[in-house]
C-alpha positions in Angstrom: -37.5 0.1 -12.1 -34.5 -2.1 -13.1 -30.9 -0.4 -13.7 -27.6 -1.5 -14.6 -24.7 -0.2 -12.8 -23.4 2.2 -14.6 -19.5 3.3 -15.0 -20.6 6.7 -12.5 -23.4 6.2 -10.3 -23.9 9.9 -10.2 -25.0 9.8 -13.9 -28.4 8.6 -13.2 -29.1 11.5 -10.7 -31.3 13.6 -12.5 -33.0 10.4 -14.0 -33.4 8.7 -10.5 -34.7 12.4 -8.9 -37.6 12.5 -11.8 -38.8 8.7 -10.7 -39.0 9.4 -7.4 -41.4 12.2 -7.7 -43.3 10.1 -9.8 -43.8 7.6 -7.1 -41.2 5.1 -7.6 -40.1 3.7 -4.4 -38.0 0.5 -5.3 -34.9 0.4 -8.1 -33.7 -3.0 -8.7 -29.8 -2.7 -9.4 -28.0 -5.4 -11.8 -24.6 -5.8 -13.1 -23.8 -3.2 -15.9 -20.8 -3.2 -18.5 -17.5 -5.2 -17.3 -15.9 -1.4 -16.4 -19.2 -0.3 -15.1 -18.9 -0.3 -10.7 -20.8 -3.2 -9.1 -24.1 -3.4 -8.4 -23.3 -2.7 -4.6 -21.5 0.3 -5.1 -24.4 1.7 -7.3 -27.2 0.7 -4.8 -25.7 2.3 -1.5 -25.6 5.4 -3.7 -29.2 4.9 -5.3 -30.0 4.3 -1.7 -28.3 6.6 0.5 -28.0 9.5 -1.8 -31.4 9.2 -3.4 -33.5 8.0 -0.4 -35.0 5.0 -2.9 -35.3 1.3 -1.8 -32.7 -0.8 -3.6 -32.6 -4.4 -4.4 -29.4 -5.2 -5.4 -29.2 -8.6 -7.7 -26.2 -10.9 -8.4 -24.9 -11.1 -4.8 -22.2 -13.2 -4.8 -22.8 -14.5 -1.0 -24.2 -15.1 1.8 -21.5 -13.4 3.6 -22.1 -10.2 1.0 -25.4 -10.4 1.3 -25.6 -10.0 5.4 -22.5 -7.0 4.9 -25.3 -5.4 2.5 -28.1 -5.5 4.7 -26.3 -4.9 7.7 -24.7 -1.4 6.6 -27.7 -0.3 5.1 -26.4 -0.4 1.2 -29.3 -2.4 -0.3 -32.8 -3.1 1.1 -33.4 -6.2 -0.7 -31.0 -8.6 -2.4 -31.0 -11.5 -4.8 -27.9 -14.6 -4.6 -26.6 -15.2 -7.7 
């Protein structure tokens, strides 16, 4: 499943909730709307809040992409 950050994390809950009890166990996170939060912010909470793998595209660097991994906000990560 692919998602854009959204402007509130939070407003996918219910959506997320119904995936994962359908089996999805991977959400790719992408850039959303220019006022949306970034794709970071929106994995850790797919992630951590939702208990779904994340891979979170559009990492700006190497140096983001370790701080991802490394505190456990995304799973998975794509340079952009």
């Amino acid at each position: 499943m692919r998602l854009s950050a959204p402007r509130e994390p939070s407003s996918y809950l219910t959506f997320l909730r119904e995936l994962r009890d359908l089996g999805c166990v991977l959400v790719a996170v992408t850039a959303g709307p220019a006022d949306a939060v970034t794709p970071a912010v929106t994995s850790d909470y797919v992630r951590n809040a939702m208990g779904l793998a994340t891979l979170c595209e559009g990492v700006g660097s190497t140096q983001e992409a370790e701080t991802l991994l490394v505190s456990g906000r995304a799973d998975l990560l794509t340079l952009a």
